[in-house]
Each structure stands twice: as C-alpha cells, then as structure tokens.
N, C-alpha and C positions, 0 to 999 in steps of 0.2 A: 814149111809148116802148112796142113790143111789151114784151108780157106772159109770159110761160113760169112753169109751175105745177111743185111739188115736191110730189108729190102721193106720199106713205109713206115710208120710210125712205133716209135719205143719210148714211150714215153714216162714212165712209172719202176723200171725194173731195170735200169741203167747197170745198178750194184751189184744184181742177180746175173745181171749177162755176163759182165765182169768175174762174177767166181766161177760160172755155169762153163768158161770158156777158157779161163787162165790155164797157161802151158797148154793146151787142147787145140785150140785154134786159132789163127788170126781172124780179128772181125773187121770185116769188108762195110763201111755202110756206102747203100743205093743212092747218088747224089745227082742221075742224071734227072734233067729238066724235058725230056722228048723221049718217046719209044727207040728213036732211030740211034740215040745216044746210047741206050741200055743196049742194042743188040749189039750195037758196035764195041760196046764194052767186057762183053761177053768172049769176043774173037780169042785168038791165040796170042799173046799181049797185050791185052785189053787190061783196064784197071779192076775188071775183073774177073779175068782168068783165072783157072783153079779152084776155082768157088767146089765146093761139094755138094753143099745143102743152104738152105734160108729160108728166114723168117720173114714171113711173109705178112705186110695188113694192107685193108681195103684202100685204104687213102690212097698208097702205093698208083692203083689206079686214075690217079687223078692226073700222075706224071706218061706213065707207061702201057696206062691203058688196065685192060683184064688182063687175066693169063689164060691167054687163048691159045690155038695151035701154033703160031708161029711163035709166040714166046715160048713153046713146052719145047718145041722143037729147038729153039735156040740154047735153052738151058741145057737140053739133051746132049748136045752136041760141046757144049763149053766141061761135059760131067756132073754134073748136077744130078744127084740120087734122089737127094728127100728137102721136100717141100713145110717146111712147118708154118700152118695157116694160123692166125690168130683170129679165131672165131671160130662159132658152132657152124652158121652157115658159110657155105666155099662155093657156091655158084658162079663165082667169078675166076674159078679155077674150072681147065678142060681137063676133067679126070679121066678121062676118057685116053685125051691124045697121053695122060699121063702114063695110064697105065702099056698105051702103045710102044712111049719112049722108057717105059723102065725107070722111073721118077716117081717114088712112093710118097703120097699126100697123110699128112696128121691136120686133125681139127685142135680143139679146146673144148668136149664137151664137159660139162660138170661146173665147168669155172662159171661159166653164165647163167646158170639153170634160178639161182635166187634171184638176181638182177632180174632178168626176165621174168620168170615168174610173177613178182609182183608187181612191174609194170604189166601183166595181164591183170591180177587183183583187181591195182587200181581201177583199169578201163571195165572191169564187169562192172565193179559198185558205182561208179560214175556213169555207168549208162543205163543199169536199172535205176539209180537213185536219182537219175536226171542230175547231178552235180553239175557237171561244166557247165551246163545252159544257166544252172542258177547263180554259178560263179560269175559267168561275164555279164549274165544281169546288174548282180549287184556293183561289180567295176564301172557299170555306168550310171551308177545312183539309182539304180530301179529295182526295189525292194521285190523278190519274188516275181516279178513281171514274166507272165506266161507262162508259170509254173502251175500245172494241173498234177496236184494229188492224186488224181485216178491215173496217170501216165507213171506213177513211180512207185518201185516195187522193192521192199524188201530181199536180201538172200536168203534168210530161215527157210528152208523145205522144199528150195524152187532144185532144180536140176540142171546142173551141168554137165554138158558134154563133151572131151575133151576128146579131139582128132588128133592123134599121135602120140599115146602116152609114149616120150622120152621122158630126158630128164627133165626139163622144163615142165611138160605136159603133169609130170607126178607130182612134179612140185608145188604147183598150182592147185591142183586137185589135193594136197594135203591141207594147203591153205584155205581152200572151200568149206573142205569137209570140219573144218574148226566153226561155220558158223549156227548151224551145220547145212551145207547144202546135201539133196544127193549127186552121188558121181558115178556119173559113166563114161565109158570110154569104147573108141573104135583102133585099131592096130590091124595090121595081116597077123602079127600072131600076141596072144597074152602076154603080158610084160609081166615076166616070173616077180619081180619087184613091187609089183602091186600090193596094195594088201586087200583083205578081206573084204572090205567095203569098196571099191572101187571094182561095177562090175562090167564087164567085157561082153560087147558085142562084135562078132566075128566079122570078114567079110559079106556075110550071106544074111547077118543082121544089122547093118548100115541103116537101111533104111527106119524100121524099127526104133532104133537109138536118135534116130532124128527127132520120128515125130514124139517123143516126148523130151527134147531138151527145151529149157528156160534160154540157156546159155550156148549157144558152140563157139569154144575158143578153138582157135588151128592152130598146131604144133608140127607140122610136117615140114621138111624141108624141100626147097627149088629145086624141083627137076623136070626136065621133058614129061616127065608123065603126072607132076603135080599143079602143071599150069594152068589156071582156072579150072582148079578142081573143085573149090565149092564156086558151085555157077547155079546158073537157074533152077535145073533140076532137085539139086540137094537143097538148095533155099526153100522153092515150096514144098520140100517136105517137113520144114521145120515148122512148126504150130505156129498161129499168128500171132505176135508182138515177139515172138524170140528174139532174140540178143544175138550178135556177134563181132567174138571178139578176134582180133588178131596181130600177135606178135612175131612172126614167123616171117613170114616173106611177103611183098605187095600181092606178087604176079601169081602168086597161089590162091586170090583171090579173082575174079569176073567182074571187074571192078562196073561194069553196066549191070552187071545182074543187081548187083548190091544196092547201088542205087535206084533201081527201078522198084523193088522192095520196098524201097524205105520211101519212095514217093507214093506207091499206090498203098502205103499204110501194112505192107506186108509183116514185116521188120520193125521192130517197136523201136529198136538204136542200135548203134552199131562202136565199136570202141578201135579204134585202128594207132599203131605205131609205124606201120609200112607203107610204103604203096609202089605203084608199079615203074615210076619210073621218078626216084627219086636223086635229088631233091624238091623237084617241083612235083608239088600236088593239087590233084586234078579242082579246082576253082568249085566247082558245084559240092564240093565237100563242106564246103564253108556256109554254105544255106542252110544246113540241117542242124535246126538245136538240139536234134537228139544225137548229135554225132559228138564223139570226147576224142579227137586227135590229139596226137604226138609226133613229136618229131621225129621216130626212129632211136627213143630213149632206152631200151631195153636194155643195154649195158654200160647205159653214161653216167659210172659209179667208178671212184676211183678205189673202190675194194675191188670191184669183178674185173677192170680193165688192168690192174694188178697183176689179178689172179691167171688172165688169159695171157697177156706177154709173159707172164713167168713159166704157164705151163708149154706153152706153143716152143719158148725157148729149152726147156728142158725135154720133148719131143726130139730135138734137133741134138741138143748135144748126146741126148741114149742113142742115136741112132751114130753116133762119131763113135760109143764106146762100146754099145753094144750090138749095135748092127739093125737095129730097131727102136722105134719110139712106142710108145703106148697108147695112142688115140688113132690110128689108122682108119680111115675114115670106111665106110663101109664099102664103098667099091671094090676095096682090097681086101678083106677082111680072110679071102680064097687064097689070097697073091703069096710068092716065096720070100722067105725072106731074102733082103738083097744082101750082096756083097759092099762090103768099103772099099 
C-alpha cells in the first residue's frame, strides 16, 4: 500500500486523517529524535521507505531541522512527490531545490487568513489606543501611569495600508473598513477580489501609499527578495507617528530600522507577532511602551489550527487520488502536473 508521512505535529484532526486516508494509504508518523535518524530512515529499508508524500509542520524542525537541500534531496531520492505544508508561510521549505528534485509543495492559505487577521486588529487598536502600556500599568497597581491622551488615537477616518493584499491582507482590511478606516493597499498587481473601496496603488505608487498611511500592516511572505523590505527608506516615507504592524514574517522587517524609528520619535508604535529570529526576541523590544508584542499568535486558535491540519491533509490525499492538491504554492503555480 502507498505510504504518506506525518512528519511534526497533528494535533486536532486525528479523525480527519483517519477517513482522509482509510483504504488509501498507510500513515507513517515522523518519530526520529536527530536529522541523521530521518535521513537514515528514509534509505531503501528504512522505517521510512516508500513514503510518497507528507505532511508537513514547523515544530517538525525542532527534531530535523528545516527542509533544506539536503532534506529535499533525501526525500527526492526515497520518491517523495508532494510536500503538504501546514501553514501559509513555508520559508523553512527550499522550493527551489524542490522544484529542482520534482517534489510539488501545497500551503494552507484561507484556513489562516481570520486567525491572523485579527491578531493584526488587535495590534493596530492597541498600538494606536496605547492599550498594552496601559494594561501592564494597571497589573502593577498604577492607575493610567504614563498614559498621554494626546499619544493615543482613535481608528474612525485614520488610513490604513495594507502591503500584500492576500487573503489575510483583505481580511483585515475588511475588518478596518467596519470602523470605518480608509484602505489602501500596495500589490505587483490588483487583487481582482478587492472591492470597491480598498484602493490600489501600483508598483510606481509605493511611495505615494506611504506617505499617507496611519497604519502599514505587512502581509507579504519570506523571501530572498522580501528580507528587510520595509527598512529605512520605506519608514521615513511613512508620515511621523505612523503605526506598524506586522503579522507576516520577523525577517521582512529591518528590525534596526524599526527601532531607530521609534527611538528618534519617528514611529508613534509599532504592534509585532514575529520577529527575526524567534523564539528569542530581541531585549530592546521590551523598553518601548508603545510597542504591543506577541508571541507569534497569529494562528494559536484551535478553529484555524483545525482548519490548516485538515486542509494541508486533504492537499496530500488529492494529490494520491487525483494527481494534484489545491494550494500549490506560487512557485509552482507554471509547474506540470506530476505523475503518481
């Protein structure tokens, strides 16, 4: 019988994998403790030879590392077609070496997009409204202690700008537009799904779209050519006390730019879930009361983390029946379909 790998955490969708895979395929789970284990597991006799395809989550990393070229290559070689990632962002997959070795990658976008979304919400209205500062005020008995009125600002009228309308990016931007903010947005091209009020500044109007946002949340994903992308230059063209938020990835931010910002007063607050090299985050974050951290919350809901093991799994078993999954992440989006 094909083989299919559970390779890092399943936590929530046991009974889905269960029906997603009865009669279909044997499920393999990933139990080695060292890289050196998995690769060896992988061989011709290995515990896990045969493997096809697998599902894939971040934790996984914690035992075996990323899935860099020498894992792509290892899977490549054991037959390993298709990769089903559990999560929007895959930076810890080389799609690159994938698409070298013939091993087709799926995300989970959509399943995240509310989770996330309002984990941006929250950090905009807590860093215009000053909330967090005033929260761990009062945890320490100090009634509004250091709260200035004139630092804290309403959403009605202000502008948001939202870097990446995906699905996340729209979704937020629909939850703005309720209070009402206005919404703009930057893309390489118009997101057909937009509506009417959310309006679109081109490449060639980046800048433009800066200097009037309130807000810029970032919705882009990690890549070589997104790494401190907003940095200095895109900062100061944002009007002074802007806001920014970001649920997307650390390392997509300049993480000195930011803070040099927010110390010379550029940057009114800043609302962060990521950072660049997490779990540890960088100490000087913790000085700033106008900063609302999190811990990389954006899908720590057991509806969305549901949502994304069930679909990342259902990715993998279309691709056993019908030779494809539905989320191909964009690198592919050109690629053939593969064989089984």
């Amino acid at each position: 019988m094909t083989r299919v790998m559970i390779c890092g955490d399943l936590a929530w969708a046991q009974k889905e994998c269960a029906e997603l895979f009865n009669d279909l395929a044997e499920v393999v789970r990933m139990d080695s403790p060292t890289r050196a284990d998995f690769l060896v597991g992988l061989r011709p006799g290995g515990k896990y030879a045969g493997v096809v395809g697998l599902y894939r989550h971040n934790i996984s990393a914690d035992h075996i590392g990323v899935f860099d070229h020498e894992i792509i290559a290892a899977l490549a070689d054991a037959g390993v077609k298709w990769i089903a990632h559990n999560g929007a962002g895959y930076d810890q997959i080389d799609v690159h070496a994938c698409k070298e070795k013939g091993i087709m990658v799926s995300n989970t976008p959509g399943a995240v997009d509310d989770a996330t979304a309002t984990t941006a919400l929250y950090l905009m209205i807590s860093a215009l409204r000053r909330f967090s500062s005033a929260e761990r005020a009062l945890r320490t008995g100090a009634w509004k202690a250091h709260h200035v009125a004139g630092e804290a600002h309403d959403l009605t009228g202000r502008t948001l700008a939202v870097l990446g309308l995906g699905g996340i990016g729209l979704r937020l931007a629909e939850f703005a537009h309720a209070f009402p903010m206005r919404v703009v947005y930057h893309s390489r091209h118009p997101n057909a799904q937009a509506p009417a009020w959310a309006e679109y500044f081109g490449p060639d109007r980046l800048d433009e779209m800066l200097a009037q946002a309130d807000v810029l949340s970032v919705h882009v994903p990690l890549k070589k050519e997104t790494e401190g992308l907003v940095g200095e230059q895109m900062i100061r063209k944002l009007p002074k006390g802007a806001v920014i938020v970001n649920t997307a990835r650390g390392k997509v931010l300049d993480e000195s730019a930011i803070i040099k910002a927010l110390e010379d007063g550029h940057l009114g607050a800043v609302g962060l879930d990521v950072y660049p090299d997490e779990p540890n985050v960088n100490p000087r974050w913790l000085k700033f009361p106008n900063a609302t951290l999190l811990p990389h919350m954006g899908t720590e809901t057991y509806d969305s983390q549901k949502k994304m093991e069930t679909r990342a799994l259902t990715n993998l078993r279309d691709y056993l029946t019908k030779g494809m999954g539905s989320d191909l992440v964009p690198e592919f989006k050109t690629s053939q379909r593969p064989g089984l």
